[in-house]
N, C-alpha and C positions, 0 to 999 in steps of 0.2 A: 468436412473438407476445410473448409473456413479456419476452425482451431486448430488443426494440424498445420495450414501454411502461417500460420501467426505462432505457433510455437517453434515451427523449423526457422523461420523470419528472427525470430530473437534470439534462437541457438548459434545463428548465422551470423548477426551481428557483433553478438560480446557471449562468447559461449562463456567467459569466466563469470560472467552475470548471473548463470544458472546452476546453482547448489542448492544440493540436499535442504528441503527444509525452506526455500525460498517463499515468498510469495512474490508473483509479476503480475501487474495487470500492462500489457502492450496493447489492448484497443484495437486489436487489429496486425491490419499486414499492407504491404503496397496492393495488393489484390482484395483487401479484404477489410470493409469498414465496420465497426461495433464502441459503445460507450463502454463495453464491459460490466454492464449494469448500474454503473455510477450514476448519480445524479447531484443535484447542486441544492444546499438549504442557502446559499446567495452568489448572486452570478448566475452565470449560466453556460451550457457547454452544447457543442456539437459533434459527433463522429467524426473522425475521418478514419484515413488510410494508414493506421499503425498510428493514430493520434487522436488527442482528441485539443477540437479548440475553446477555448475559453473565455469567455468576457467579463470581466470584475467588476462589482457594482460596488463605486465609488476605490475603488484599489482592492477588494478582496472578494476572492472565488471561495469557496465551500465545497469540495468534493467529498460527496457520502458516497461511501462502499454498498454493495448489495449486503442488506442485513443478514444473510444465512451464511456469515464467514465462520471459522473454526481457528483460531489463533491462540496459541499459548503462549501467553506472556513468557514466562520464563523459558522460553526458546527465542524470542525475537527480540533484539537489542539495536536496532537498528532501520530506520527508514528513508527512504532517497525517492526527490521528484525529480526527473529526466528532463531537463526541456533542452532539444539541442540546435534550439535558434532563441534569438532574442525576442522578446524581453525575457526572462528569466523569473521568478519570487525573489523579492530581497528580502523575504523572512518566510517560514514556513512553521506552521502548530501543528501536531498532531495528537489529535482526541480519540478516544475509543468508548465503547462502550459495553456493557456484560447482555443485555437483552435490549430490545425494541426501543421500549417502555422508560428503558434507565438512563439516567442525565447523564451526558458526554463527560469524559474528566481528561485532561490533558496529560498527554503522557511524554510531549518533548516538542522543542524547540528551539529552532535554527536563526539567524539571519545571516544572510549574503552566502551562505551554501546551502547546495542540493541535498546535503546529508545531515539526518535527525537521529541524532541519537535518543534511545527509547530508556525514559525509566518509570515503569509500571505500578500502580500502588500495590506493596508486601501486602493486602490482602487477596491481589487478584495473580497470587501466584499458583495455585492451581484452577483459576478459574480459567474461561474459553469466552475469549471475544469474541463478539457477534458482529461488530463493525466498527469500522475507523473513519475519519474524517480529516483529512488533511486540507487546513487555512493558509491558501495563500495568498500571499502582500504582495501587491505590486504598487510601482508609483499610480497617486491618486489619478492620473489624466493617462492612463494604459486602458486603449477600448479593447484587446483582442492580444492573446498569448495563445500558445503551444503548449502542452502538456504528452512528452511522448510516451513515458512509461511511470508508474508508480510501481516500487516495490517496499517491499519487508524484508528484513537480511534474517537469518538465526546466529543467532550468542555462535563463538569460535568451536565451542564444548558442547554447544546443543545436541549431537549426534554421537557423543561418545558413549562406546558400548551398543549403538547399535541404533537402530530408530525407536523400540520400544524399553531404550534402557530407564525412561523414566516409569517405568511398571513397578518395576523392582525385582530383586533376581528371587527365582519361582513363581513370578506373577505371569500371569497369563492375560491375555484379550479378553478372552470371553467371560474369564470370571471379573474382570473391569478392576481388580486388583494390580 
């Protein structure tokens, strides 16, 4: 119940928001509070109702993804932090990483807008990222922000041909070709 009213909740607010290929984490719904598995390596955050709150330690929050994400670089070129009250990030990093175990490497970065553009290192083009980390700046003396949604866009051509066109034509699923 809960993930259905937080997915109809976001269809409902900016249905252009949700494309093929998206990633959303929305935290929830007005009925319905979750972190989405996020956690903070500094700062700190709380749940709410379609958000989550955040406190910066010393001006910057650390939000880590749940580590069992499935992300293909060369589908996603693009990332956006939501906040739709003040204060805002006046810079935004985004790190990813390939397993648990493996050091974070940055893959883009913003100031004074919501939106990051992603550029992946050419080795981890058919790799699968396991988790991301988005650094955000506020001013040093900000005790408490809003964070309403984080998402990942896919590339304009990520789905041409279809959803398994990066297979290759006569490839199949199951033979992972």
């Amino acid at each position: 119940v809960g993930f259905d009213q937080a997915r109809f909740t976001m269809m409902y607010r900016s249905p252009d928001a949700v494309i093929r290929g998206s990633r959303i984490w929305s935290f929830g719904s007005t009925r319905f509070s979750t972190d989405d598995g996020w956690t903070t390596s500094r700062g700190t955050l709380n749940e709410g109702y379609g958000h989550i709150a955040v406190a910066p330690d010393r001006g910057v929050v650390e939000l880590v993804s749940p580590p069992d994400q499935v992300i293909r670089p060369k589908r996603i070129d693009l990332a956006v932090v939501r906040a739709w009250s003040e204060p805002r990030p006046a810079a935004i990093a985004v790190h990813a990483r390939t397993a648990p175990d493996a050091p974070w490497r940055e893959v883009g970065r913003s100031s004074g807008a919501e939106r990051v553009p992603l550029a992946w290192p050419v080795e981890w083009r058919d790799a699968i990222v396991t988790q991301v980390k988005f650094e955000l700046t506020y001013a040093p003396d900000t005790a408490g922000a809003r964070v309403d949604r984080l998402l990942l866009y896919p590339r304009a051509d990520a789905y041409r041909g279809g959803i398994r066109a990066h297979l290759g034509k006569g490839a199949s699923v199951a033979s992972g070709q």
